[in-house]
Backbone as a printed PyTorch tensor [residue, N CA C, xyz], in Angstrom:
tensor([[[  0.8080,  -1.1830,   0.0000],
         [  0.0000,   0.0000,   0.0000],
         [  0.8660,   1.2670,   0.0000]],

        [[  1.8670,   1.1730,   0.7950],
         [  2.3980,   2.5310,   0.9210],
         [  3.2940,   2.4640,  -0.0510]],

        [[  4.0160,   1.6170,  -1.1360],
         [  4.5580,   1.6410,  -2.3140],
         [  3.8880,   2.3250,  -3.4470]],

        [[  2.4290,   1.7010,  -3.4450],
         [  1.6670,   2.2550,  -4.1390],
         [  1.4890,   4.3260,  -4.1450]],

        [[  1.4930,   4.6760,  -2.7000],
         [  1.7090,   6.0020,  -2.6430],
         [  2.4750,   6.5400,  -2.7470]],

        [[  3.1970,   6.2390,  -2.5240],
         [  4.4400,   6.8610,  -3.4570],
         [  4.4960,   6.9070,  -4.7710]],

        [[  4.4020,   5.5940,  -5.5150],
         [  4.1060,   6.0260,  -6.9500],
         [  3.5600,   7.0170,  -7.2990]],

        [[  2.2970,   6.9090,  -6.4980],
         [  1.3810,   8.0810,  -7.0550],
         [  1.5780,   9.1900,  -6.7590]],

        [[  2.4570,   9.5670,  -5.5450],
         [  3.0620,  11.1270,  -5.4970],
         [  4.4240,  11.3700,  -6.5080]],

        [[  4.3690,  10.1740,  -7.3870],
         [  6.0450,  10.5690,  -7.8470],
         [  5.4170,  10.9470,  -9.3300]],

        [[  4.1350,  10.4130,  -9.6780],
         [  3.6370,  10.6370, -10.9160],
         [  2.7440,  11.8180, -10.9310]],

        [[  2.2400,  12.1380,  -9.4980],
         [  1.9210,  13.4180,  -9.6640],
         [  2.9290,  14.7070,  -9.6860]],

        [[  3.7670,  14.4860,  -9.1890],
         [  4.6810,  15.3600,  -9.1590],
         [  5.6040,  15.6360, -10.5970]],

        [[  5.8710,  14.5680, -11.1800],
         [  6.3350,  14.3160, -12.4300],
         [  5.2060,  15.5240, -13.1650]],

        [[  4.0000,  15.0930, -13.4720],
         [  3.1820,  15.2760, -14.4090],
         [  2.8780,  17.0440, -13.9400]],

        [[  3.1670,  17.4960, -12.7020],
         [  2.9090,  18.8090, -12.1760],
         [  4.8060,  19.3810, -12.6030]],

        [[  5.6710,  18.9400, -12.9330],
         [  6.2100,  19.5420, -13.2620],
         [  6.3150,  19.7280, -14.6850]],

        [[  5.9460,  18.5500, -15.4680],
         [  5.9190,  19.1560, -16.7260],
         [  5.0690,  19.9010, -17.3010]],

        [[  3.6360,  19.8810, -16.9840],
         [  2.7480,  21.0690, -17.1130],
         [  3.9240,  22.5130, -17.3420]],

        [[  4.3390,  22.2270, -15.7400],
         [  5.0730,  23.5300, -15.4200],
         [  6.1530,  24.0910, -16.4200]],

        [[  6.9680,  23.4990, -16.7630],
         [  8.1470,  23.1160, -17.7960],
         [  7.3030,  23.7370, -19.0330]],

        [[  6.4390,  22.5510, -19.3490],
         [  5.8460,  22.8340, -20.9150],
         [  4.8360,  24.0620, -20.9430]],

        [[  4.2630,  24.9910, -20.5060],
         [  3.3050,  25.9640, -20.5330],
         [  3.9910,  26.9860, -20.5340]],

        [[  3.8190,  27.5560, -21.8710],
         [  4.6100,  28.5880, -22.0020],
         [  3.6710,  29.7180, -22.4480]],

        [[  2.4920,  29.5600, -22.2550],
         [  1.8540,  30.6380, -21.9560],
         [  1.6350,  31.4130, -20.8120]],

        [[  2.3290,  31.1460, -19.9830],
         [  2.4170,  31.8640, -18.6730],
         [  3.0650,  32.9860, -19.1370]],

        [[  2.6540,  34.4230, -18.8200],
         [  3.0190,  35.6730, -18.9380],
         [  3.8500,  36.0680, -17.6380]],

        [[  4.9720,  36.5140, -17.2810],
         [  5.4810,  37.2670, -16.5090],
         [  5.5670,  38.4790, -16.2150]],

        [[  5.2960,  39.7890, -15.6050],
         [  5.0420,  40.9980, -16.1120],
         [  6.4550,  41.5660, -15.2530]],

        [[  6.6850,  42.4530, -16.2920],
         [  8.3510,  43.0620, -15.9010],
         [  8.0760,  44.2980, -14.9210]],

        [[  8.2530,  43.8510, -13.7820],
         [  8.1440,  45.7080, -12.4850],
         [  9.2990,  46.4360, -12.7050]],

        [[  9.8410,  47.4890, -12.8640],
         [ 11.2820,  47.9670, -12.8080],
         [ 10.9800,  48.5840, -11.3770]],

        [[ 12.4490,  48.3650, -10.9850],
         [ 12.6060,  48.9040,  -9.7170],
         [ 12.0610,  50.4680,  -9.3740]],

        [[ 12.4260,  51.3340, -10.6760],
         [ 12.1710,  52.5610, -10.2770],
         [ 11.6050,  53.4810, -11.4590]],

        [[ 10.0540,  53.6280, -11.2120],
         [  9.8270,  54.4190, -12.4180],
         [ 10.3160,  55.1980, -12.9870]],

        [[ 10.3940,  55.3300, -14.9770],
         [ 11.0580,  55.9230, -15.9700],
         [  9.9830,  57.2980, -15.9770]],

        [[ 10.6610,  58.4570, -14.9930],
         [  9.5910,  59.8120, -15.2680],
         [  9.1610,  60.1290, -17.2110]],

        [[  8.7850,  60.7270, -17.2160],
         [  8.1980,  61.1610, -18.5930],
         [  9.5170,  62.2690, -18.3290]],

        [[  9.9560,  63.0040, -18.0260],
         [ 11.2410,  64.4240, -18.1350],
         [ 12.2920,  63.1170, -18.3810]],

        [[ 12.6740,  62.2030, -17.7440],
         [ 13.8750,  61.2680, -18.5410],
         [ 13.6740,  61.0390, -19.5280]],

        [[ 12.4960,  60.7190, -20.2820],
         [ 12.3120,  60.1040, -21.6080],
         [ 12.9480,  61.4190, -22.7560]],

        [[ 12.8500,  62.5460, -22.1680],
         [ 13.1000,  63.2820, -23.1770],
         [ 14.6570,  64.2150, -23.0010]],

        [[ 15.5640,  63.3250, -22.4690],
         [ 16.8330,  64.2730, -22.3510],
         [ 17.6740,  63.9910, -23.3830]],

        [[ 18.7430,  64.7390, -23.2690],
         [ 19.3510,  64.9080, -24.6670],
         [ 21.0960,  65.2580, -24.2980]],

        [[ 21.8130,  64.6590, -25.2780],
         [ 23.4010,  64.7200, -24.5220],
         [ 23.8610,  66.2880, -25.0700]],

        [[ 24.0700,  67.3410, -24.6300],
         [ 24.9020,  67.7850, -25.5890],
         [ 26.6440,  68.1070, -25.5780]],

        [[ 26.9700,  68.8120, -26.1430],
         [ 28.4400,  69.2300, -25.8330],
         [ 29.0080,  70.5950, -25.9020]],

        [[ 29.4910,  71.2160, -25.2900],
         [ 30.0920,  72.3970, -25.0660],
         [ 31.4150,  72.7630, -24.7180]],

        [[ 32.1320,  73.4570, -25.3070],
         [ 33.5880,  73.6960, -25.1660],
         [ 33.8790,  74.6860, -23.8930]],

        [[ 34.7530,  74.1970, -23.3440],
         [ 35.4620,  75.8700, -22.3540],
         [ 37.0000,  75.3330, -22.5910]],

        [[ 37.3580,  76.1730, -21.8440],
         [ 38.8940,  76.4910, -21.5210],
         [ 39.4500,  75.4130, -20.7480]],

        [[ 40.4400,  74.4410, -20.6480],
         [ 41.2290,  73.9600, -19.6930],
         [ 41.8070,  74.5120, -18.4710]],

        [[ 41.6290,  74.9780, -17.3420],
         [ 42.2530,  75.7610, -16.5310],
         [ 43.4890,  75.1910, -16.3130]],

        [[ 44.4640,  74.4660, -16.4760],
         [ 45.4090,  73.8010, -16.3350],
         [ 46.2370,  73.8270, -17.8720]],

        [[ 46.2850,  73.6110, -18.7940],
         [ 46.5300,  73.3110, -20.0290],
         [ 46.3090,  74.4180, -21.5110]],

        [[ 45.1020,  74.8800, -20.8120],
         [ 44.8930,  76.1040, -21.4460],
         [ 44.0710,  75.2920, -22.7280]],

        [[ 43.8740,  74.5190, -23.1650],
         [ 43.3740,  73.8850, -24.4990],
         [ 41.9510,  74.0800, -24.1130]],

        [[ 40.8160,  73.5810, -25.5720],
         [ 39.6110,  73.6580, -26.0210],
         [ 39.8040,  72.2060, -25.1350]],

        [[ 38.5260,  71.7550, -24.4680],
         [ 38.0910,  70.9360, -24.1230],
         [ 36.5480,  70.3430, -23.3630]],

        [[ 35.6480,  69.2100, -24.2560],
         [ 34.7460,  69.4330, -24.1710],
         [ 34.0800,  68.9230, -22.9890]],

        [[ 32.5690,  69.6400, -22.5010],
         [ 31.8730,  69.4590, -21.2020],
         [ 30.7080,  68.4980, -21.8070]],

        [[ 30.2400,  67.6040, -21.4480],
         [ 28.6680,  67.0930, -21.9590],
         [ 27.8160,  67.2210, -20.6080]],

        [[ 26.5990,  67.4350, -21.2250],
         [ 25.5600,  67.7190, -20.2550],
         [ 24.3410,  67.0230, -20.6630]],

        [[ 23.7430,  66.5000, -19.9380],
         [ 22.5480,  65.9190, -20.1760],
         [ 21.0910,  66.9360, -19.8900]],

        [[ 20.3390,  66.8700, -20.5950],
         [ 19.6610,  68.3630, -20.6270],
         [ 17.9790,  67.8250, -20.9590]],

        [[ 17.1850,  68.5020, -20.9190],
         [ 15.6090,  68.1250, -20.9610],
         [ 15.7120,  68.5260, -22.9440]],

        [[ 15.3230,  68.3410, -23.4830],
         [ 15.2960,  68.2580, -24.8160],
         [ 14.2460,  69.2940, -25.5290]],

        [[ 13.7400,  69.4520, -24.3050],
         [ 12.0270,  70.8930, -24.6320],
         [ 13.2150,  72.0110, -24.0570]],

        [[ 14.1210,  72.1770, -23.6680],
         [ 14.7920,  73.0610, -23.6880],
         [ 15.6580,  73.9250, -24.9140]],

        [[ 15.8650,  72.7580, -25.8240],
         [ 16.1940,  72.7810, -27.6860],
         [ 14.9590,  73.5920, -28.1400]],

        [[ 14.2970,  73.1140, -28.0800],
         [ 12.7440,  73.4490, -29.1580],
         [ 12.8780,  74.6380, -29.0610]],

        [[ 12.3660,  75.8500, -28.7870],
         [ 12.2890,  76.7270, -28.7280],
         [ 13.8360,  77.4870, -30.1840]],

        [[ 14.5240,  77.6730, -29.1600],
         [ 15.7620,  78.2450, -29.9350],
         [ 17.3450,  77.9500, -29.4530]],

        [[ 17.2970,  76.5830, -30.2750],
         [ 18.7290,  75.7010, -29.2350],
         [ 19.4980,  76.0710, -29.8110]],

        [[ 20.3230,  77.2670, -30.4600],
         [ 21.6760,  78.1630, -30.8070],
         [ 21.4870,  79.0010, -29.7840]],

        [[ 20.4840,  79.7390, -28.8120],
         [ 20.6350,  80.4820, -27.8510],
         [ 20.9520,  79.9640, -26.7100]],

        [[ 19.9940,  78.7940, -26.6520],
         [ 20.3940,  78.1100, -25.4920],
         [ 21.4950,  77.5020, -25.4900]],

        [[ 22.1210,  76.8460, -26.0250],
         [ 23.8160,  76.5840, -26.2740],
         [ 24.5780,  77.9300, -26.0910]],

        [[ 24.5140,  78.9140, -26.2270],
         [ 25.2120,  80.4080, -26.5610],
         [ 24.9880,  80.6110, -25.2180]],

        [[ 23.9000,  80.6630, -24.5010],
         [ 23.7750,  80.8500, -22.8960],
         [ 24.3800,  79.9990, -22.3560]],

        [[ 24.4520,  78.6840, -22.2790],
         [ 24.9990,  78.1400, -21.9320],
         [ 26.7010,  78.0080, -21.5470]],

        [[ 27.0780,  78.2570, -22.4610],
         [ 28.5540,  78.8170, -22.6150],
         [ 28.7040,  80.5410, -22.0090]],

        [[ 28.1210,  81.3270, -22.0600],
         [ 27.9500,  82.3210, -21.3640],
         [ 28.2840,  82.1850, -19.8940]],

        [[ 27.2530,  81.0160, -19.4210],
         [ 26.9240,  81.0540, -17.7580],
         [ 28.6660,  80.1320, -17.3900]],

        [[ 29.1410,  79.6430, -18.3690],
         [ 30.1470,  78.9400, -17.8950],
         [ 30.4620,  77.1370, -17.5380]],

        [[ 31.3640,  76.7580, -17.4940],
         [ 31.3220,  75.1720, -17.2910],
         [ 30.4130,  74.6670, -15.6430]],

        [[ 30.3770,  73.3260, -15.8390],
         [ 30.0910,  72.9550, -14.3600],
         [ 31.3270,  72.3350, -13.9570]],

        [[ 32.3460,  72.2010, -14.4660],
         [ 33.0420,  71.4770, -13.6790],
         [ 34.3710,  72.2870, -13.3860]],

        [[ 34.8280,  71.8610, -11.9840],
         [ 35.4940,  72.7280, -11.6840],
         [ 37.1840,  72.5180, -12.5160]],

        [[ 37.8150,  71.8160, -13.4030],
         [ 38.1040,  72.0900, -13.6640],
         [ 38.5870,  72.7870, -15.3480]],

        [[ 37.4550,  73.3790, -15.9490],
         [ 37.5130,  74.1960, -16.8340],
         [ 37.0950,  75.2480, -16.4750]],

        [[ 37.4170,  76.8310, -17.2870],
         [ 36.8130,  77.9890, -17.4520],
         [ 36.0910,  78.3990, -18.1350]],

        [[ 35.5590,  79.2960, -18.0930],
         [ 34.6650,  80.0300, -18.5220],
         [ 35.4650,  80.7260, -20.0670]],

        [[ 35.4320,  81.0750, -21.0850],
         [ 35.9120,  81.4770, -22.2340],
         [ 35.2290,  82.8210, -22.8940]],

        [[ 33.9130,  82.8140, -22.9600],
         [ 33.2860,  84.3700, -22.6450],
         [ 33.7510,  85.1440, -21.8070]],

        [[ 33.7610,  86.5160, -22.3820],
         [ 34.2450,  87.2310, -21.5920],
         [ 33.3150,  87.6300, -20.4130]],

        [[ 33.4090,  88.0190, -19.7580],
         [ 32.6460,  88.5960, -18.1750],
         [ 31.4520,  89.4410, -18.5770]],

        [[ 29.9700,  89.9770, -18.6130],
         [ 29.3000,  90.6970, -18.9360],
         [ 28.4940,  90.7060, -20.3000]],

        [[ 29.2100,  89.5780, -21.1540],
         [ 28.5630,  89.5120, -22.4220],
         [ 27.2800,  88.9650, -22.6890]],

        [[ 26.6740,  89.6410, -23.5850],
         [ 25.3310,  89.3530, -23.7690],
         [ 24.8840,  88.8900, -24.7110]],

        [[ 24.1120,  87.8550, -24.7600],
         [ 23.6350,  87.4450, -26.6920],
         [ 22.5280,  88.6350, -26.7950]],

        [[ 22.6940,  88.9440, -28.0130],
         [ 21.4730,  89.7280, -28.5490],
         [ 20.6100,  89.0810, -29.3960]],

        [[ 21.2820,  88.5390, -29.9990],
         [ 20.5830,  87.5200, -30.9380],
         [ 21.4320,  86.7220, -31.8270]],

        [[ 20.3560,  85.7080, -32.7840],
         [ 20.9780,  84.8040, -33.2780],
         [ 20.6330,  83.9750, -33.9610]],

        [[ 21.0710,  83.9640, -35.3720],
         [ 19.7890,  83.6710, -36.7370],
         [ 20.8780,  82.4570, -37.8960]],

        [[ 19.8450,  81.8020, -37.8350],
         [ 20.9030,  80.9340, -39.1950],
         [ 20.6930,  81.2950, -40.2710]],

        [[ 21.6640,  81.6950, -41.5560],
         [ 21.5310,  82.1270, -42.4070],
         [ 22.1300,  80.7420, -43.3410]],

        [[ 21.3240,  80.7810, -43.7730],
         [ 22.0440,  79.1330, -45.1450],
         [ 21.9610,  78.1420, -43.7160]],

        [[ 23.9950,  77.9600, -44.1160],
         [ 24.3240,  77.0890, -42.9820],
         [ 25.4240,  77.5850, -41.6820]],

        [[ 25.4120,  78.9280, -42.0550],
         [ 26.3520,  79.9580, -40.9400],
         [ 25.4360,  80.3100, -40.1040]],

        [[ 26.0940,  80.4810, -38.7140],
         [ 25.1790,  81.0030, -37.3120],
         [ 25.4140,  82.4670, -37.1220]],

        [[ 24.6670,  83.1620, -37.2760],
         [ 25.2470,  84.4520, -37.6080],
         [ 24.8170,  85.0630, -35.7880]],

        [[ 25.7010,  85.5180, -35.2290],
         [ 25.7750,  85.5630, -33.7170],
         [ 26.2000,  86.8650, -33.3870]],

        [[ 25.0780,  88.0760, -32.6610],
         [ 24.9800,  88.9650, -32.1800],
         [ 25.3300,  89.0920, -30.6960]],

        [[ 26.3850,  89.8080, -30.3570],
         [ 27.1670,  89.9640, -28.5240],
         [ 27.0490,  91.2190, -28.9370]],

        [[ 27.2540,  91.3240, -27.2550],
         [ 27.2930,  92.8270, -26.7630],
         [ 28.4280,  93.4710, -27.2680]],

        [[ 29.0690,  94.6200, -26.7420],
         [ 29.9260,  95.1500, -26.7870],
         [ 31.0860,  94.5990, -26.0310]],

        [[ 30.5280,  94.2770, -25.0250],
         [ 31.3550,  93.5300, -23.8180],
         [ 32.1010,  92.5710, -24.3510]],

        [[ 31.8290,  91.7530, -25.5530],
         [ 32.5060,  90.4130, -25.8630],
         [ 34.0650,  90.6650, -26.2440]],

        [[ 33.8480,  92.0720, -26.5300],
         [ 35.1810,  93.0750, -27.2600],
         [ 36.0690,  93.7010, -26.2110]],

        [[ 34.9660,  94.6600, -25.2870],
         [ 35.9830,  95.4230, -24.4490],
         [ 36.7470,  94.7250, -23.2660]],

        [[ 35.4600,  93.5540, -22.7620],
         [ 35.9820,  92.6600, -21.5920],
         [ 37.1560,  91.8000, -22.3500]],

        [[ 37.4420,  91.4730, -23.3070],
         [ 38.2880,  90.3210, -24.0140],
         [ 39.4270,  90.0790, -23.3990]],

        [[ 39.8890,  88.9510, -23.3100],
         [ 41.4950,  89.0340, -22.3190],
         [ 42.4990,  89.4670, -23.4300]],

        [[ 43.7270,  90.3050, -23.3450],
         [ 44.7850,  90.6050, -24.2190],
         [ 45.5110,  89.0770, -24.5940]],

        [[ 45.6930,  87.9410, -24.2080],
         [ 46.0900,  87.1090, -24.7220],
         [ 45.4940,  86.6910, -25.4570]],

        [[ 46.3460,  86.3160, -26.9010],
         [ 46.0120,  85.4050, -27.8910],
         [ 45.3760,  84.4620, -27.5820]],

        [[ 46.0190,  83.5820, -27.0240],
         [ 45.0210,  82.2380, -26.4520],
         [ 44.0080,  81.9060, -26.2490]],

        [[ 43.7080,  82.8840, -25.1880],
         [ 41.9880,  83.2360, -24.3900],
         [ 41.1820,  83.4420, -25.6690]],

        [[ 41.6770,  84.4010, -26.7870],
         [ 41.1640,  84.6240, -27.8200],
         [ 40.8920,  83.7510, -28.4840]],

        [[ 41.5120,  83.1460, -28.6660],
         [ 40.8200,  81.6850, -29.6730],
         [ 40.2540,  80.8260, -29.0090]],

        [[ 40.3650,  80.6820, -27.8720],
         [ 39.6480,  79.6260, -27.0000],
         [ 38.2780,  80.2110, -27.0850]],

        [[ 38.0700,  81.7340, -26.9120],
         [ 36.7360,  81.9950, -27.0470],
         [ 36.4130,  81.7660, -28.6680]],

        [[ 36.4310,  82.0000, -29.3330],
         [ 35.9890,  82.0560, -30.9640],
         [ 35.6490,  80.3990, -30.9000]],

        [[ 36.9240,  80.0700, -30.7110],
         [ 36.6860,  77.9720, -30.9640],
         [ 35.5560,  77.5290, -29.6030]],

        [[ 35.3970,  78.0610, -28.7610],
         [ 34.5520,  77.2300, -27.7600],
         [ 33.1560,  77.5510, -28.5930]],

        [[ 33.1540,  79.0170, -29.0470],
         [ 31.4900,  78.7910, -29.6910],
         [ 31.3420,  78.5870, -31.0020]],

        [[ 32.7090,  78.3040, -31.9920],
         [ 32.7640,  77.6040, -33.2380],
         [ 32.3540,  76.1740, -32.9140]],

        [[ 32.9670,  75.7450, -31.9920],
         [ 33.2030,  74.0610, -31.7610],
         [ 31.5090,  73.4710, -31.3010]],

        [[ 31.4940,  74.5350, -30.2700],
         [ 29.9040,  74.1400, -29.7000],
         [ 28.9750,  74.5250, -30.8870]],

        [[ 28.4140,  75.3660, -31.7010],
         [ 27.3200,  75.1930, -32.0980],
         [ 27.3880,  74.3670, -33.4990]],

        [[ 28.6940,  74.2150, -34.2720],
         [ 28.9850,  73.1810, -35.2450],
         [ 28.3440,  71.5560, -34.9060]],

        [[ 28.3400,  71.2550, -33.3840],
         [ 28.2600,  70.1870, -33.1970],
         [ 26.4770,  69.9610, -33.9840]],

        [[ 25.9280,  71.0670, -34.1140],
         [ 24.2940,  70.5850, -34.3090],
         [ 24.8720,  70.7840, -36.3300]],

        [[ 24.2830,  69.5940, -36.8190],
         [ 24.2910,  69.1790, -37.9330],
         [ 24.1050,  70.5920, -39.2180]],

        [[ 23.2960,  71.4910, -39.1470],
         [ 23.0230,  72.3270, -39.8500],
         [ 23.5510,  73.2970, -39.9070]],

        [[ 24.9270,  73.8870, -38.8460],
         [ 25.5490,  74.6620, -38.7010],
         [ 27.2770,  74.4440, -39.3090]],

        [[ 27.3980,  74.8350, -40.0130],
         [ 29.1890,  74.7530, -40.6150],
         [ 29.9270,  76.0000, -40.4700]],

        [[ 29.5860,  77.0660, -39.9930],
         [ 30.4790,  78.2690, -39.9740],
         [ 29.6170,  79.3550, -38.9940]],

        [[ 30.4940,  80.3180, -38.3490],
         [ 30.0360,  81.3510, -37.3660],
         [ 30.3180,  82.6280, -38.3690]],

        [[ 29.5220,  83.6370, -37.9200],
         [ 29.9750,  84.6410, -38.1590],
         [ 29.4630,  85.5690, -36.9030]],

        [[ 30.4660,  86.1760, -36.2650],
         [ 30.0400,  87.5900, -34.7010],
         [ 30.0150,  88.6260, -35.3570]],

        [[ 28.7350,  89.4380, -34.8410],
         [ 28.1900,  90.5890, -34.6690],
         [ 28.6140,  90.7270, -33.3420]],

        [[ 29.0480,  92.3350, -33.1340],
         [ 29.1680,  93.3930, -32.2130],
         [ 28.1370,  94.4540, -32.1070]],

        [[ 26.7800,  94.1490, -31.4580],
         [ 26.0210,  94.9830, -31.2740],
         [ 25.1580,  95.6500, -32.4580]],

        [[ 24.7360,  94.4140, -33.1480],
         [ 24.5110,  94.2910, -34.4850],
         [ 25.3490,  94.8140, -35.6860]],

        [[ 26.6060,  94.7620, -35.8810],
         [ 27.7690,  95.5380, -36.2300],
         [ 28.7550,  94.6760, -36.7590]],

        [[ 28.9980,  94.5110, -37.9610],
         [ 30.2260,  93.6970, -38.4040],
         [ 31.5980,  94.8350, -38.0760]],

        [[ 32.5140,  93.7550, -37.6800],
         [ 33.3910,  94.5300, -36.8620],
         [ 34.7570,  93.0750, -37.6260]],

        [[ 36.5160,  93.6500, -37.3770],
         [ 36.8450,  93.2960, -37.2760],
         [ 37.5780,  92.0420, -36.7400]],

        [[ 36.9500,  92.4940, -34.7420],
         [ 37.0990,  91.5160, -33.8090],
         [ 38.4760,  91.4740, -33.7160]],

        [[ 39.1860,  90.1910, -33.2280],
         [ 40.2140,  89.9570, -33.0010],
         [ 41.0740,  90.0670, -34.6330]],

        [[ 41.2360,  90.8370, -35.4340],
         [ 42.0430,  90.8560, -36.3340],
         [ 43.6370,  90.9320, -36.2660]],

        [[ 44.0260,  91.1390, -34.7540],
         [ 45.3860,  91.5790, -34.2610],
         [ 45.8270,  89.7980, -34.2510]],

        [[ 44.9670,  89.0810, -34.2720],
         [ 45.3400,  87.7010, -34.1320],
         [ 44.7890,  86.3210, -35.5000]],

        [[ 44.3650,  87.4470, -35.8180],
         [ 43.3560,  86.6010, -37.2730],
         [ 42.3100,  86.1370, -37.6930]],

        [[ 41.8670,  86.5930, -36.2700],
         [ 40.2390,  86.2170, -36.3420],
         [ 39.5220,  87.4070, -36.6410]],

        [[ 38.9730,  87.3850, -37.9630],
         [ 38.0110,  88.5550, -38.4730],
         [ 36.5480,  88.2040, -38.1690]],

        [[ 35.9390,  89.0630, -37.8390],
         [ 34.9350,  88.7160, -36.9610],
         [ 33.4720,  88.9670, -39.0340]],

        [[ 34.5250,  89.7880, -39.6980],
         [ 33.6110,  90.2430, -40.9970],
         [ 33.0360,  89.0260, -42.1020]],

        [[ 34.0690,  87.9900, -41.8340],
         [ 34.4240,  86.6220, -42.3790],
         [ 33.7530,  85.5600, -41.8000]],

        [[ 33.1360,  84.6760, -42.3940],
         [ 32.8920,  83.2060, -41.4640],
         [ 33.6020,  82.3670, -40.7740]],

        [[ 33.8420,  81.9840, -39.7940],
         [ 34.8340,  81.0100, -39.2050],
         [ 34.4530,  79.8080, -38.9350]],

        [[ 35.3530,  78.7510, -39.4420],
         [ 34.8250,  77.8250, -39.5790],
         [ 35.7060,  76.9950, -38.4850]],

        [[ 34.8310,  75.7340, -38.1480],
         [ 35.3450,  74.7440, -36.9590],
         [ 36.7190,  74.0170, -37.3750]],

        [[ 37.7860,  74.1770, -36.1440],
         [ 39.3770,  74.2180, -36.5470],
         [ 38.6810,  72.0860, -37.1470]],

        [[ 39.8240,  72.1480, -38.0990],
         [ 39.7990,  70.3870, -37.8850],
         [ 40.9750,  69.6240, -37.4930]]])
């Protein structure tokens, strides 16, 4: 008798695992640990140049950013961006101190880019600083696909600019390669 029960728990058990095994319609539903907000779904990498404080070279910052922040007018917001300066502590700032966008319009495929006066008078006398500024906002707004060349306005004003160093501000400048 008790041989017999056993069989029969070994064939039920058998037959309850292959059900189990073979049913592959069992659905599992996936929980993630931590809900995906709707503001993550829409961020966006970008990149921005400053200064090396150590080295002195172009070197780039990425930031992860809400992407409804683009829409509107993402050559300003990149241009502010670089304005307000890096986050990390070790790069600088490459704008000069006080400068202001005025505006800022694509023409063809050049960014045609309106600063204050300030971008001129605040400017550091070194060469360097000088190109670090021109290349941090050549480098940064080139990165968006439709842009291939800058051209700066001074207070709506084609101006020389740094011509003491070669950068004509009257000319397009294009991203070093």
């Amino acid at each position: 008798m008790k041989k017999w029960i056993v069989i029969i728990l070994v064939i039920l058990a058998v037959l309850i695992c292959g059900i189990l095994l073979f049913n592959t319609n069992v659905e599992v539903e996936y929980v993630p640990e931590t809900e995906i907000e709707e503001s993550d779904l829409r961020k966006t990498m970008i990149t921005l140049f400053f200064q090396n404080k150590e080295n002195k070279e172009l070197q780039k910052e990425s930031r992860l950013i809400d992407s409804k922040d683009l829409l509107l007018d993402p050559y300003a917001e990149l241009l502010n961006m670089l304005i307000e300066g890096p986050q990390s502590d070790f790069l600088q700032k490459t704008i000069p101190e006080g400068t202001k966008l005025l505006g800022v319009e694509l023409i063809g495929n050049c960014l045609q880019i309106n600063f204050s006066k300030e971008f001129i008078e605040n400017a550091s006398s070194s060469e360097n600083d000088k190109k670090s500024c021109i290349y941090s906002i050549v480098n940064t707004v080139t990165e968006l696909n439709e842009v291939n060349s800058v051209k700066i306005l001074i207070n709506g004003e084609e101006t020389k600019g740094f011509e003491d160093i070669g950068l004509d501000f009257s000319v397009e400048i294009e991203k070093l390669k």
